[in-house]
PQR file with spaces between the fields and no chain letter, atoms N, CA, C, O and H, PARSE charges and radii, in Angstrom:
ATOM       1  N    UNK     1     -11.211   -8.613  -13.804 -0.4000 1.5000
ATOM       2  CA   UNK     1     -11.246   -7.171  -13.751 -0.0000 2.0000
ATOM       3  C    UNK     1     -12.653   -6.708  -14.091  0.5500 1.7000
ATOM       4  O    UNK     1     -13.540   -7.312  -14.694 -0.5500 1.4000
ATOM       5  N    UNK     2     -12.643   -5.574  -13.594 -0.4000 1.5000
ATOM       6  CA   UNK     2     -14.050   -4.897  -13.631 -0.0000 2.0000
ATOM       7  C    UNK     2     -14.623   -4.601  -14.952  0.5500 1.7000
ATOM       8  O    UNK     2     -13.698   -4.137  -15.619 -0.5500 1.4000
ATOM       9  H    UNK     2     -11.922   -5.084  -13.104  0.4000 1.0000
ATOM      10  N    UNK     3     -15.550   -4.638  -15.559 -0.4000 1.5000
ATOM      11  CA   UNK     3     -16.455   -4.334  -16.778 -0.0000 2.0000
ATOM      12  C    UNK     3     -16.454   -2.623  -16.704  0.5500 1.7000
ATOM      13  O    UNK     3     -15.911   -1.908  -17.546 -0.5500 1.4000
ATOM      14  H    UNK     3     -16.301   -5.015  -15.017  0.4000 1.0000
ATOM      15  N    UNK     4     -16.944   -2.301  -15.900 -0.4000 1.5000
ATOM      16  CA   UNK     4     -16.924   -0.963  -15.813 -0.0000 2.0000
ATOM      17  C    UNK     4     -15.985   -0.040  -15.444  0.5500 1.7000
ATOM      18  O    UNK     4     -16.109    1.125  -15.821 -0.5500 1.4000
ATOM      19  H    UNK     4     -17.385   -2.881  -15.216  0.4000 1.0000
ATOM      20  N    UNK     5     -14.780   -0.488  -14.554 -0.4000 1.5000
ATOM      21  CA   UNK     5     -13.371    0.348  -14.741 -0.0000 2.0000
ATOM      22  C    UNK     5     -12.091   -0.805  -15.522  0.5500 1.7000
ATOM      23  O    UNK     5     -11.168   -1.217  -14.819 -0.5500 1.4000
ATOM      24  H    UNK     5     -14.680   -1.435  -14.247  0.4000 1.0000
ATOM      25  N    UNK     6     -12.160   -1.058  -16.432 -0.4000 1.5000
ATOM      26  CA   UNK     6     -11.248   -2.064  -16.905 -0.0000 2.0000
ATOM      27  C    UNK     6      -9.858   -1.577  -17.004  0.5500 1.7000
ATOM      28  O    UNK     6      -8.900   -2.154  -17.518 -0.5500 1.4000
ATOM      29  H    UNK     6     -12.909   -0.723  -17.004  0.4000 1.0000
ATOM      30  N    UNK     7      -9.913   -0.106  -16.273 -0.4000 1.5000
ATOM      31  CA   UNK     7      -8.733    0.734  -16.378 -0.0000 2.0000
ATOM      32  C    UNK     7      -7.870    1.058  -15.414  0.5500 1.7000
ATOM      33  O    UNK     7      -6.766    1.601  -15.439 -0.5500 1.4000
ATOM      34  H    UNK     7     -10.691    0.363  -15.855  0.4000 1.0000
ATOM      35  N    UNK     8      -8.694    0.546  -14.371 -0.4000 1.5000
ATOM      36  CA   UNK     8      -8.097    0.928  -12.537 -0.0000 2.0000
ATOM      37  C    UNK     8      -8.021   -0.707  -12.278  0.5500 1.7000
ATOM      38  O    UNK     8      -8.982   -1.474  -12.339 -0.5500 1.4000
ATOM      39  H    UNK     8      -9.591    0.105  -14.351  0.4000 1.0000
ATOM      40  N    UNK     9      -6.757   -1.031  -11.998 -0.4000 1.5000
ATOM      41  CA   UNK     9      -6.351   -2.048  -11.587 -0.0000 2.0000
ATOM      42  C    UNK     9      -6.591   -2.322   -9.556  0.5500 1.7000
ATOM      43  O    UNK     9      -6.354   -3.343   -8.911 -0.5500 1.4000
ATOM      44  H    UNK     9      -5.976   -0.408  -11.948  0.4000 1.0000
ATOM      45  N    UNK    10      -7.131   -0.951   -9.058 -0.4000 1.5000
ATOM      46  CA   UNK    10      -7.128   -1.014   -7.789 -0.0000 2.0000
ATOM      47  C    UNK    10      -8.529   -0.820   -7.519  0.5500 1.7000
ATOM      48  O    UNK    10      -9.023   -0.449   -6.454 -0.5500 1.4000
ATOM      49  H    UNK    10      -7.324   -0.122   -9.582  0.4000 1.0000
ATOM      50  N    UNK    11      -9.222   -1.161   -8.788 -0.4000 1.5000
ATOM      51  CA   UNK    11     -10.778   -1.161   -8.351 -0.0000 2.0000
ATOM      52  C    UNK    11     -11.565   -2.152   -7.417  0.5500 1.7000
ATOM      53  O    UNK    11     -11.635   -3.319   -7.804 -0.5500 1.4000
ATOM      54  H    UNK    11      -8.820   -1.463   -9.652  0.4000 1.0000
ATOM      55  N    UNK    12     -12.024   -1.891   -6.505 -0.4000 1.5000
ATOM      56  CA   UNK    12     -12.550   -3.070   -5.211 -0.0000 2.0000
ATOM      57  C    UNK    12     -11.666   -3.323   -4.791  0.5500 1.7000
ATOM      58  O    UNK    12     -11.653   -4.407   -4.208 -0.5500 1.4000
ATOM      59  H    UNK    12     -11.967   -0.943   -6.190  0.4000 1.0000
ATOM      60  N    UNK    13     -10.419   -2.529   -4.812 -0.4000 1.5000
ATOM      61  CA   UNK    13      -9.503   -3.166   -3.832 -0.0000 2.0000
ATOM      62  C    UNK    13      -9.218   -2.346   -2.531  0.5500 1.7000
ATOM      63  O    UNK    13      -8.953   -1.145   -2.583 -0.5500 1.4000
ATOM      64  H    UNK    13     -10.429   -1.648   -5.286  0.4000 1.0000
ATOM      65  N    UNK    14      -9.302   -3.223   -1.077 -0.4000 1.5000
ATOM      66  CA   UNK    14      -9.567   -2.218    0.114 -0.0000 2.0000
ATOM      67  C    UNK    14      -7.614   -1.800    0.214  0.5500 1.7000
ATOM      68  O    UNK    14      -6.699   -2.525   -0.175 -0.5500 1.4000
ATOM      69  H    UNK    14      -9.517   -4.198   -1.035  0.4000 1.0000
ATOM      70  N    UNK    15      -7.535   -0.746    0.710 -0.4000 1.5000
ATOM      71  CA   UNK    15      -6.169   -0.205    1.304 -0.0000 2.0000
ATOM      72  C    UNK    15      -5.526   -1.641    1.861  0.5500 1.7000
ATOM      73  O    UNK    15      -4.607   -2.414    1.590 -0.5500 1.4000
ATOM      74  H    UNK    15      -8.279   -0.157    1.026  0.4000 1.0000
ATOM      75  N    UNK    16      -6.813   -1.459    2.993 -0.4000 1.5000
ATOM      76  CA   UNK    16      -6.083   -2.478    3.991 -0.0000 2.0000
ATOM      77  C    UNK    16      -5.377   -3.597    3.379  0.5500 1.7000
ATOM      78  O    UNK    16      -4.334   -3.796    4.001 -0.5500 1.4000
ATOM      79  H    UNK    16      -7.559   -0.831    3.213  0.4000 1.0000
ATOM      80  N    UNK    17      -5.564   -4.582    2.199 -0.4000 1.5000
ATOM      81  CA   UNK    17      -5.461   -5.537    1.425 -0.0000 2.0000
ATOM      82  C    UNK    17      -4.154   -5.160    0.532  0.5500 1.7000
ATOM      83  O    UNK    17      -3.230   -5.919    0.240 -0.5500 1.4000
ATOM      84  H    UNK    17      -6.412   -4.421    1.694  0.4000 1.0000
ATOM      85  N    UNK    18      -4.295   -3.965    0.219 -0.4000 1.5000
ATOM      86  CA   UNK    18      -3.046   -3.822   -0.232 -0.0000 2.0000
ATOM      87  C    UNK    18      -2.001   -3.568    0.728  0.5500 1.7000
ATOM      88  O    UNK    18      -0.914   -3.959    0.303 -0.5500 1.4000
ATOM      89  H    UNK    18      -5.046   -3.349    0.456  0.4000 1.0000
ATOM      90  N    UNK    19      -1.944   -2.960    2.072 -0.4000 1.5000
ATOM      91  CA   UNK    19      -1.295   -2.676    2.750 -0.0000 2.0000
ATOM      92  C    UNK    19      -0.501   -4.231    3.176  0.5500 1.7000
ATOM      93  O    UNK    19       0.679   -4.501    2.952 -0.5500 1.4000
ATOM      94  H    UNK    19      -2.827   -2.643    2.417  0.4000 1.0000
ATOM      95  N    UNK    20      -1.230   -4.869    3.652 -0.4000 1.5000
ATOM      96  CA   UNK    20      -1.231   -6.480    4.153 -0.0000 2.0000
ATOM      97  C    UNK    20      -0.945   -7.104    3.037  0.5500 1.7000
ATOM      98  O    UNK    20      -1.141   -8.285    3.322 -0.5500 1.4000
ATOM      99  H    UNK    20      -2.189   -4.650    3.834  0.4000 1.0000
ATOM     100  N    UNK    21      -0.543   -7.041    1.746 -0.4000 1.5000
ATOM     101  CA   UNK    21      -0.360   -7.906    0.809 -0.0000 2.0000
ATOM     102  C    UNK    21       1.526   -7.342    0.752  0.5500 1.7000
ATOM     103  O    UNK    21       2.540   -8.038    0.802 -0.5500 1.4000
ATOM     104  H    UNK    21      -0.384   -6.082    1.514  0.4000 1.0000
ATOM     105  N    UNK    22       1.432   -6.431    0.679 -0.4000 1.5000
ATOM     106  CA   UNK    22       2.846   -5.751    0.959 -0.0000 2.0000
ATOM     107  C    UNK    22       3.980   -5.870    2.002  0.5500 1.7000
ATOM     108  O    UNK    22       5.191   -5.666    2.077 -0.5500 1.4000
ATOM     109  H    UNK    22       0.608   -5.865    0.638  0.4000 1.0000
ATOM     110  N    UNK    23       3.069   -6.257    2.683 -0.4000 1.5000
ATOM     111  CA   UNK    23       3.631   -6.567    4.183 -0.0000 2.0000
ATOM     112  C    UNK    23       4.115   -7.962    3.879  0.5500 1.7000
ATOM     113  O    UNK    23       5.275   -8.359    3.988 -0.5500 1.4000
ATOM     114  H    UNK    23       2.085   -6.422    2.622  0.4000 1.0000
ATOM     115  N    UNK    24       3.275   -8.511    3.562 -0.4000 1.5000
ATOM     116  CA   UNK    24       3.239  -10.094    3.089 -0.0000 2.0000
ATOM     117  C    UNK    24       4.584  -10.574    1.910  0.5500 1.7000
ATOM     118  O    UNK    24       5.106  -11.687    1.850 -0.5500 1.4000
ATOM     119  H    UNK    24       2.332   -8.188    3.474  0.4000 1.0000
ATOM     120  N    UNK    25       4.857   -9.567    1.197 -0.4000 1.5000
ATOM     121  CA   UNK    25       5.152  -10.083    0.218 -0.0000 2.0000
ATOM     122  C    UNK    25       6.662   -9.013    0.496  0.5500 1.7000
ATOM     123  O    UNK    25       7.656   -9.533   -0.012 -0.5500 1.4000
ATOM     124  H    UNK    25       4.433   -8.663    1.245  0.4000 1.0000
ATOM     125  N    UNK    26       6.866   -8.051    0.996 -0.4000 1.5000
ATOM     126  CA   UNK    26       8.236   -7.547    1.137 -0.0000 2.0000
ATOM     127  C    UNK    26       8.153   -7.231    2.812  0.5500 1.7000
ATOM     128  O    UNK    26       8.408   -6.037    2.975 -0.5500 1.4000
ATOM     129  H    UNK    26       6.059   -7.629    1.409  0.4000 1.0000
ATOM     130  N    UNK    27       7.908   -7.839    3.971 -0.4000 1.5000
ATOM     131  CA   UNK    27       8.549   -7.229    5.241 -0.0000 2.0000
ATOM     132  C    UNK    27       8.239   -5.979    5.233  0.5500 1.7000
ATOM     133  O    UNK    27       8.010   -5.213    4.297 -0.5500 1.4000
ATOM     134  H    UNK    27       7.701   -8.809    3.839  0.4000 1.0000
ATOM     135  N    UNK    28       8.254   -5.770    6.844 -0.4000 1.5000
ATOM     136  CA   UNK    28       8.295   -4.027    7.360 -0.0000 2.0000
ATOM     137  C    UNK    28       9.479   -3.381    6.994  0.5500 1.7000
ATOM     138  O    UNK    28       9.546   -2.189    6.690 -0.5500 1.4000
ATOM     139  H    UNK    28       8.440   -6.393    7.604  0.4000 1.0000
ATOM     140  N    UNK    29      10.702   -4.412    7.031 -0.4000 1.5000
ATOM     141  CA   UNK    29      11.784   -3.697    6.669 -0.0000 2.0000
ATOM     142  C    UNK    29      11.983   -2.915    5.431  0.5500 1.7000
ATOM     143  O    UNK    29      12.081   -1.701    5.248 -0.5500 1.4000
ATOM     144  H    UNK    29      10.648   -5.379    7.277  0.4000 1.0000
ATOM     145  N    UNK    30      12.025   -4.217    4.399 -0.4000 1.5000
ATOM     146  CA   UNK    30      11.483   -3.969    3.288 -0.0000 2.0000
ATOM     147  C    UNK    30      11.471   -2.742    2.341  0.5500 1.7000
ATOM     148  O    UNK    30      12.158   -2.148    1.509 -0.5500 1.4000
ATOM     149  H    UNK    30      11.945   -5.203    4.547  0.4000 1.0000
ATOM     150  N    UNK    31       9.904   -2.718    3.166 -0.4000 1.5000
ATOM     151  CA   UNK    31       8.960   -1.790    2.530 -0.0000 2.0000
ATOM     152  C    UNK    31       9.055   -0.224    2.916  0.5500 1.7000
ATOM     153  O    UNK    31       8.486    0.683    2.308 -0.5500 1.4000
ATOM     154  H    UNK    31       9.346   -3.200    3.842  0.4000 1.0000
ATOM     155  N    UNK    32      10.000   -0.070    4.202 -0.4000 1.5000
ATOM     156  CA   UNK    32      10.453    0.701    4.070 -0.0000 2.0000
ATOM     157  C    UNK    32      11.259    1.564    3.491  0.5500 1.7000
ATOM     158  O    UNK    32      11.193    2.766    3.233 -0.5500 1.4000
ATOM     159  H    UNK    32      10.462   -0.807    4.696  0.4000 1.0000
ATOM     160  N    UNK    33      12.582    0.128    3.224 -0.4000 1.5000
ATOM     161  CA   UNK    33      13.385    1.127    2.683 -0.0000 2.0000
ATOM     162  C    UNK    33      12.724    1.391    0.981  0.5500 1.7000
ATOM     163  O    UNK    33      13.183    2.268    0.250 -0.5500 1.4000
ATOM     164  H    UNK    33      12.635   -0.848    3.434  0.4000 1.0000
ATOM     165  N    UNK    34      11.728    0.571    0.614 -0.4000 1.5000
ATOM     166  CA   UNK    34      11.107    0.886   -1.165 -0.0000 2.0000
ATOM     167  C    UNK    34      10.322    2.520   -0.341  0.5500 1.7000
ATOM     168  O    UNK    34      10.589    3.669   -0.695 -0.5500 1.4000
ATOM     169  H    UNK    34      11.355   -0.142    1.208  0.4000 1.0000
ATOM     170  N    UNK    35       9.572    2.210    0.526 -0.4000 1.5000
ATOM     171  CA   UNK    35       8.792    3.188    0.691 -0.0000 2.0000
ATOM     172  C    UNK    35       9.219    3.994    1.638  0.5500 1.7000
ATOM     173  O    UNK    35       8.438    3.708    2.546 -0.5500 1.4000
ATOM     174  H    UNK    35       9.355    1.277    0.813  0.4000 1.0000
ATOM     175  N    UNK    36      10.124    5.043    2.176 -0.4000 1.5000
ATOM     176  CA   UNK    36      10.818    6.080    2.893 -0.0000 2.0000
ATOM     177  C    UNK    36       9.950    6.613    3.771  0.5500 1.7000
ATOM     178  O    UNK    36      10.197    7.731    4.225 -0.5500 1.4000
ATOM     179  H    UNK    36      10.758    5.276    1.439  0.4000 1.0000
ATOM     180  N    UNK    37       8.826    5.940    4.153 -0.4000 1.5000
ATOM     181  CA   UNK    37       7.655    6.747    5.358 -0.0000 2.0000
ATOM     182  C    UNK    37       8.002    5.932    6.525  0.5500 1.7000
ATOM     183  O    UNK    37       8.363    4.756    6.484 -0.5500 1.4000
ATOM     184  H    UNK    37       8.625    5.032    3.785  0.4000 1.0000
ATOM     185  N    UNK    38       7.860    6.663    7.571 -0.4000 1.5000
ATOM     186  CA   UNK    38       7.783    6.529    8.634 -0.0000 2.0000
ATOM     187  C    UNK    38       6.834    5.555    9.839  0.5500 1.7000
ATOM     188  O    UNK    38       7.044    5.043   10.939 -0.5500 1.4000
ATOM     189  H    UNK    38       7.567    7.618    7.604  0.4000 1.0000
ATOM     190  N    UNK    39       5.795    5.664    8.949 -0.4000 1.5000
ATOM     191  CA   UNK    39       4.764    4.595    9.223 -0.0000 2.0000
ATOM     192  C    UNK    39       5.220    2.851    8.678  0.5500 1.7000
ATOM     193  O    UNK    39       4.620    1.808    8.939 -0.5500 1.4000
ATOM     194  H    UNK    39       5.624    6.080    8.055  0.4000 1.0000
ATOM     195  N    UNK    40       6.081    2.987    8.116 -0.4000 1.5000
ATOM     196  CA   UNK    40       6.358    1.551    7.916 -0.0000 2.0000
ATOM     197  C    UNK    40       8.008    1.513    8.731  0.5500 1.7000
ATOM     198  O    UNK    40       8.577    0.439    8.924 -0.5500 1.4000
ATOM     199  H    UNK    40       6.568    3.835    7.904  0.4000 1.0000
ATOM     200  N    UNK    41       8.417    2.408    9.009 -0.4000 1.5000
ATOM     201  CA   UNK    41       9.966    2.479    9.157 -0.0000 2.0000
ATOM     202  C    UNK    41      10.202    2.000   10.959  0.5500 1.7000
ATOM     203  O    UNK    41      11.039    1.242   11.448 -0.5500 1.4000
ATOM     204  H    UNK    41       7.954    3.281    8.852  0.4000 1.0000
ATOM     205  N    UNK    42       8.609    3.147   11.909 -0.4000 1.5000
ATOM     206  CA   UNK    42       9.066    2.996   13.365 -0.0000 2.0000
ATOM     207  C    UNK    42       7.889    2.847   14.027  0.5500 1.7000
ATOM     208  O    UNK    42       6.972    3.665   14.097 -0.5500 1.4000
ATOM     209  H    UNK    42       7.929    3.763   11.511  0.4000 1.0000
ATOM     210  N    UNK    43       7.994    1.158   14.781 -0.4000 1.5000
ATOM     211  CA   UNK    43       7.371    0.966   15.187 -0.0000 2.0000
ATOM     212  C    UNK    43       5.753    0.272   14.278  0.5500 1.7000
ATOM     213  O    UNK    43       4.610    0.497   14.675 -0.5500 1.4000
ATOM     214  H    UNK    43       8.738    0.494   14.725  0.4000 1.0000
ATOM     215  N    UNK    44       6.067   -0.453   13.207 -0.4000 1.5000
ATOM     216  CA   UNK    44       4.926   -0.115   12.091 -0.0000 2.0000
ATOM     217  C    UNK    44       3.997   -0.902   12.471  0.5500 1.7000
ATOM     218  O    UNK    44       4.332   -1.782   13.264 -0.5500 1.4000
ATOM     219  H    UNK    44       6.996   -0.635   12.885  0.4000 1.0000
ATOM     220  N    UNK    45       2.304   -0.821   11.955 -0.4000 1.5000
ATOM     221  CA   UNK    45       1.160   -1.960   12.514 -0.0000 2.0000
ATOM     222  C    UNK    45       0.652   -1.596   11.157  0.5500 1.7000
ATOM     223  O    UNK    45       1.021   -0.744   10.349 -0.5500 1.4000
ATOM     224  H    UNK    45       2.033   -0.106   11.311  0.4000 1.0000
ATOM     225  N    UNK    46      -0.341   -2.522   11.140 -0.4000 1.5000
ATOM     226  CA   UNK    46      -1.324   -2.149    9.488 -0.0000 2.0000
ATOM     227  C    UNK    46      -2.304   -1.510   10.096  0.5500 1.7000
ATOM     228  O    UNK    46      -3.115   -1.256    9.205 -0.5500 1.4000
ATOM     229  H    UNK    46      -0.642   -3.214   11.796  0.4000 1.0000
ATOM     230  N    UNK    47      -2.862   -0.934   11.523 -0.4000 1.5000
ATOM     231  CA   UNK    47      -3.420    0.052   12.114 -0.0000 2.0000
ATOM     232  C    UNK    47      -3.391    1.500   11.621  0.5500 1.7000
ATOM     233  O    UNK    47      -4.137    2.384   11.201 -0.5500 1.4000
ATOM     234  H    UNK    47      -2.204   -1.141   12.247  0.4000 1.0000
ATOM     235  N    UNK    48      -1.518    1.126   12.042 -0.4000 1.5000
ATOM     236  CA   UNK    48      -1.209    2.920   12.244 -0.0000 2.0000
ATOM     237  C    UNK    48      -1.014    3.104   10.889  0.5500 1.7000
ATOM     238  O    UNK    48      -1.490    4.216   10.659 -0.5500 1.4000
ATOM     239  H    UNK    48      -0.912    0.407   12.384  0.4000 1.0000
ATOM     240  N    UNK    49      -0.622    2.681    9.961 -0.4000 1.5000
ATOM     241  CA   UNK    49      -0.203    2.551    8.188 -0.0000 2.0000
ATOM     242  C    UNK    49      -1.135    2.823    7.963  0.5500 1.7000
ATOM     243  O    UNK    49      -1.128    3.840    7.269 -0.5500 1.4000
ATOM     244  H    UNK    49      -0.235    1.778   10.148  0.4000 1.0000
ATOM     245  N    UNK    50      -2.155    2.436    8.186 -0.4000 1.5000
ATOM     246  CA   UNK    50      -3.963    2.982    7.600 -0.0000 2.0000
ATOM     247  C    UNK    50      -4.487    4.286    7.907  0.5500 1.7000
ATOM     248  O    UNK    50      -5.164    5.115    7.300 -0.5500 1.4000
ATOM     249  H    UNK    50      -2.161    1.610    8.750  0.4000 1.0000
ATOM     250  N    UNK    51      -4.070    4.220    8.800 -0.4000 1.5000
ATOM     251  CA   UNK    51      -4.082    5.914    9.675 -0.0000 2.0000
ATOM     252  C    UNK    51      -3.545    6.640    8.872  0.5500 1.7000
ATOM     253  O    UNK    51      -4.169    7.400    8.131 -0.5500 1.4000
ATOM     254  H    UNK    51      -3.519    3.546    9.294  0.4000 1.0000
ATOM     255  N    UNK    52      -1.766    6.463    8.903 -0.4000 1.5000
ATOM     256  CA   UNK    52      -1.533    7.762    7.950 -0.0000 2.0000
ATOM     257  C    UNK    52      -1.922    7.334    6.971  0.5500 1.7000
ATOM     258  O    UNK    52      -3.139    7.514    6.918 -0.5500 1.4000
ATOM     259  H    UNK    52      -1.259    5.846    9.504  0.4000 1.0000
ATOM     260  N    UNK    53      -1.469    6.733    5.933 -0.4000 1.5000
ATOM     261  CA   UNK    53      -2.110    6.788    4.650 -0.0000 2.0000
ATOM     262  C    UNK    53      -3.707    7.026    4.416  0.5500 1.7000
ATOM     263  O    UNK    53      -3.817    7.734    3.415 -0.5500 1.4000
ATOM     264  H    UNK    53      -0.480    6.587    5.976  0.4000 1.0000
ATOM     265  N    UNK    54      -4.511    6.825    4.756 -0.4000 1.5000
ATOM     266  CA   UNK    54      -5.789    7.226    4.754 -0.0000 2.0000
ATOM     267  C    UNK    54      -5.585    8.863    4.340  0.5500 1.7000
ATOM     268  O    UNK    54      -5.817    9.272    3.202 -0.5500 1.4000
ATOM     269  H    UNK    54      -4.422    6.250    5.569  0.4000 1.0000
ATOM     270  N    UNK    55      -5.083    9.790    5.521 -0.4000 1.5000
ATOM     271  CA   UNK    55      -4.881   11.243    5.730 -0.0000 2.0000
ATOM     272  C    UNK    55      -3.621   11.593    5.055  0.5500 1.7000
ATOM     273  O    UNK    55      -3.032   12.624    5.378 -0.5500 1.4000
ATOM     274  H    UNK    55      -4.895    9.458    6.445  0.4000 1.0000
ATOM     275  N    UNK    56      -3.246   10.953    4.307 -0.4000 1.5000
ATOM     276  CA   UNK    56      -1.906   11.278    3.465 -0.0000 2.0000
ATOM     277  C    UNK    56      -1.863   10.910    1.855  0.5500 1.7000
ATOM     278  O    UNK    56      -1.352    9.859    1.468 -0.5500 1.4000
ATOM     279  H    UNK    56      -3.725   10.115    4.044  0.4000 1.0000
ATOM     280  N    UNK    57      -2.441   11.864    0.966 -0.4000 1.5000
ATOM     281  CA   UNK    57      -2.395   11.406   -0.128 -0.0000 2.0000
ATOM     282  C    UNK    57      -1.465   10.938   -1.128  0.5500 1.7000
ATOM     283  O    UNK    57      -1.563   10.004   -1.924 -0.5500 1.4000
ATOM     284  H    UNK    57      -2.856   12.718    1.281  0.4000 1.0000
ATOM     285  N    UNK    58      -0.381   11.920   -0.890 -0.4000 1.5000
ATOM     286  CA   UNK    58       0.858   11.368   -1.438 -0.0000 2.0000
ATOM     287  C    UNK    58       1.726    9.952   -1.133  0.5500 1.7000
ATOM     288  O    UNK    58       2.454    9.351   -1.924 -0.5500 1.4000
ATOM     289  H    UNK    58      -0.301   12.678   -0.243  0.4000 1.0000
ATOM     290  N    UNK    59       1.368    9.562    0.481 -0.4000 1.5000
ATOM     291  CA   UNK    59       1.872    8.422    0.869 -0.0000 2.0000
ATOM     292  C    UNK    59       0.877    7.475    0.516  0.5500 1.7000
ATOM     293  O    UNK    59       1.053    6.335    0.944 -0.5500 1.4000
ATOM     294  H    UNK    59       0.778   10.050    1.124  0.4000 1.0000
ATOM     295  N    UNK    60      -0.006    7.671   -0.087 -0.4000 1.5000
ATOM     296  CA   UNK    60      -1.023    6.495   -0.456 -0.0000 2.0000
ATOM     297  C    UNK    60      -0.423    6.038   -2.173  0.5500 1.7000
ATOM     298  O    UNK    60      -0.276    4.957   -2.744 -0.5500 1.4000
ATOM     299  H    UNK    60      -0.149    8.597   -0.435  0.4000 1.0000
ATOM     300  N    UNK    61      -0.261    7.058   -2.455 -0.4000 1.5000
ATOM     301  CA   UNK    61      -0.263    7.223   -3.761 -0.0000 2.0000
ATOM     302  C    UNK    61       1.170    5.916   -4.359  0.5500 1.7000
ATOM     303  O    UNK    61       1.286    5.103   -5.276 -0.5500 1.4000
ATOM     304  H    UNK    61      -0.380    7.936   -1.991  0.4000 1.0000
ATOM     305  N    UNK    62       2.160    6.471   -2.985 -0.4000 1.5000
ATOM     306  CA   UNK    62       3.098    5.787   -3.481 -0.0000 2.0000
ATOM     307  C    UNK    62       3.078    3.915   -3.030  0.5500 1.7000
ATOM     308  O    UNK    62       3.773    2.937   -3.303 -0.5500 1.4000
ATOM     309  H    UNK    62       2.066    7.131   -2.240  0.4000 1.0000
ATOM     310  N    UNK    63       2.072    4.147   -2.357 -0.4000 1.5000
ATOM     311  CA   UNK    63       2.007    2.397   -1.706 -0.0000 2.0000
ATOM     312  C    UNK    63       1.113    1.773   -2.682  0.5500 1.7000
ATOM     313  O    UNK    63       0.815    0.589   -2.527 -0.5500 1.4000
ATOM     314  H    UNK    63       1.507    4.942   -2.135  0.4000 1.0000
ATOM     315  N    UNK    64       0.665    2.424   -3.644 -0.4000 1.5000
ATOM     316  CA   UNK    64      -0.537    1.938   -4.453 -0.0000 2.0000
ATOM     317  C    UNK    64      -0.072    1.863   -6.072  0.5500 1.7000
ATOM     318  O    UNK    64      -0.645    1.405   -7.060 -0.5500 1.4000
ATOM     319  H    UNK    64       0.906    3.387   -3.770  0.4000 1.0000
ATOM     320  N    UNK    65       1.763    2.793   -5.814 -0.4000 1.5000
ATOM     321  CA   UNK    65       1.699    2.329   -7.613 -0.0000 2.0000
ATOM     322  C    UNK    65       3.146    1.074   -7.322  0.5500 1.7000
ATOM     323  O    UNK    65       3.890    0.541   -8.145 -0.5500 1.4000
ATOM     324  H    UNK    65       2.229    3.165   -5.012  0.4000 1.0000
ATOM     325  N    UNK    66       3.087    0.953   -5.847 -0.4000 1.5000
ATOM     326  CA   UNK    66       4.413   -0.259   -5.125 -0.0000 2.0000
ATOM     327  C    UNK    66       3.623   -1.383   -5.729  0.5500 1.7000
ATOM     328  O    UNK    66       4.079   -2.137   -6.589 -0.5500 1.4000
ATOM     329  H    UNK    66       2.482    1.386   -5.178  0.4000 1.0000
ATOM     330  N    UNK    67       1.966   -1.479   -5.045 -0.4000 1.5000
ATOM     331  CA   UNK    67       1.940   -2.885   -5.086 -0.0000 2.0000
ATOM     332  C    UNK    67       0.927   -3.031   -6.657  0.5500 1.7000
ATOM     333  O    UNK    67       0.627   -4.205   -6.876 -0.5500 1.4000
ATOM     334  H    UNK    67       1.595   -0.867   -4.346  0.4000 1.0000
ATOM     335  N    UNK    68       0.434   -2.100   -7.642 -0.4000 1.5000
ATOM     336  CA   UNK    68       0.461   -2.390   -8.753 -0.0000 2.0000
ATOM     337  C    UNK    68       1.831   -2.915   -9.848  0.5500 1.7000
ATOM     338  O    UNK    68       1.606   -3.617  -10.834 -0.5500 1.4000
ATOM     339  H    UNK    68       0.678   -1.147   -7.465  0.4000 1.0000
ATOM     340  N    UNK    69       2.658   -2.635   -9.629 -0.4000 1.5000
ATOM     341  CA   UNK    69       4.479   -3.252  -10.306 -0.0000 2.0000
ATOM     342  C    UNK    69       4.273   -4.427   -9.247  0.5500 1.7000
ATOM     343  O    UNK    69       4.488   -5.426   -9.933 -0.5500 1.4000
ATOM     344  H    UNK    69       2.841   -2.064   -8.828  0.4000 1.0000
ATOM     345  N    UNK    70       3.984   -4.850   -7.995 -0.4000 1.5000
ATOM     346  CA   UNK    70       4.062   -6.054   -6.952 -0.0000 2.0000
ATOM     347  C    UNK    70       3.266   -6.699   -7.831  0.5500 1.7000
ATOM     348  O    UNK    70       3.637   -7.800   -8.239 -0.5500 1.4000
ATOM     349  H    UNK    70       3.808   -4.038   -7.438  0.4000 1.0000
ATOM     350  N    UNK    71       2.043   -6.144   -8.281 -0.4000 1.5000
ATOM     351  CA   UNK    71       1.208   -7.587   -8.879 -0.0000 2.0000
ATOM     352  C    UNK    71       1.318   -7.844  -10.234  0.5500 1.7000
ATOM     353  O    UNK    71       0.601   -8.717  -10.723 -0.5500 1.4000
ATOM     354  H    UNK    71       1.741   -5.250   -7.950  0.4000 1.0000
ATOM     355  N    UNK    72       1.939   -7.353  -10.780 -0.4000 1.5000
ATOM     356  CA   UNK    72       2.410   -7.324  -12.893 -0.0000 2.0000
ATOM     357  C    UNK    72       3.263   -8.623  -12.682  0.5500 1.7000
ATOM     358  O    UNK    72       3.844   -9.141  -13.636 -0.5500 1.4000
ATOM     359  H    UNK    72       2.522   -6.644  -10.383  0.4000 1.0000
């Protein structure tokens, strides 16, 4: 962990990596039903998932405190 954020567990960490680690570790199916968006539910790619979440703060928010409890 970082010296200088020893407090953000998602420091240097790209989306994409978390997106793809999620994928990896619970399915599209999955992760849908943990995560209720649409971007993982129809039709999903780690493209279009980046897309919205990028422009969606709240849906980021929730894929990012999924795979912090994923990595504890």
């Amino acid at each position: 962990m970082s010296e200088q954020h020893p407090n953000d567990p998602l420091h240097g960490i790209k989306l994409a990596e978390i997106v793809q680690y999620l994928v990896a570790e619970y399915g599209w199916e999955e992760l849908g039903k943990r995560i209720k968006i649409n971007c993982f539910r129809s039709n999903p790619t780690i493209k279009s998932s980046l897309t919205f979440l990028r422009k969606t703060p709240w849906a980021r928010e929730k894929v990012e405190k999924l795979y912090i409890r994923s990595i504890k």
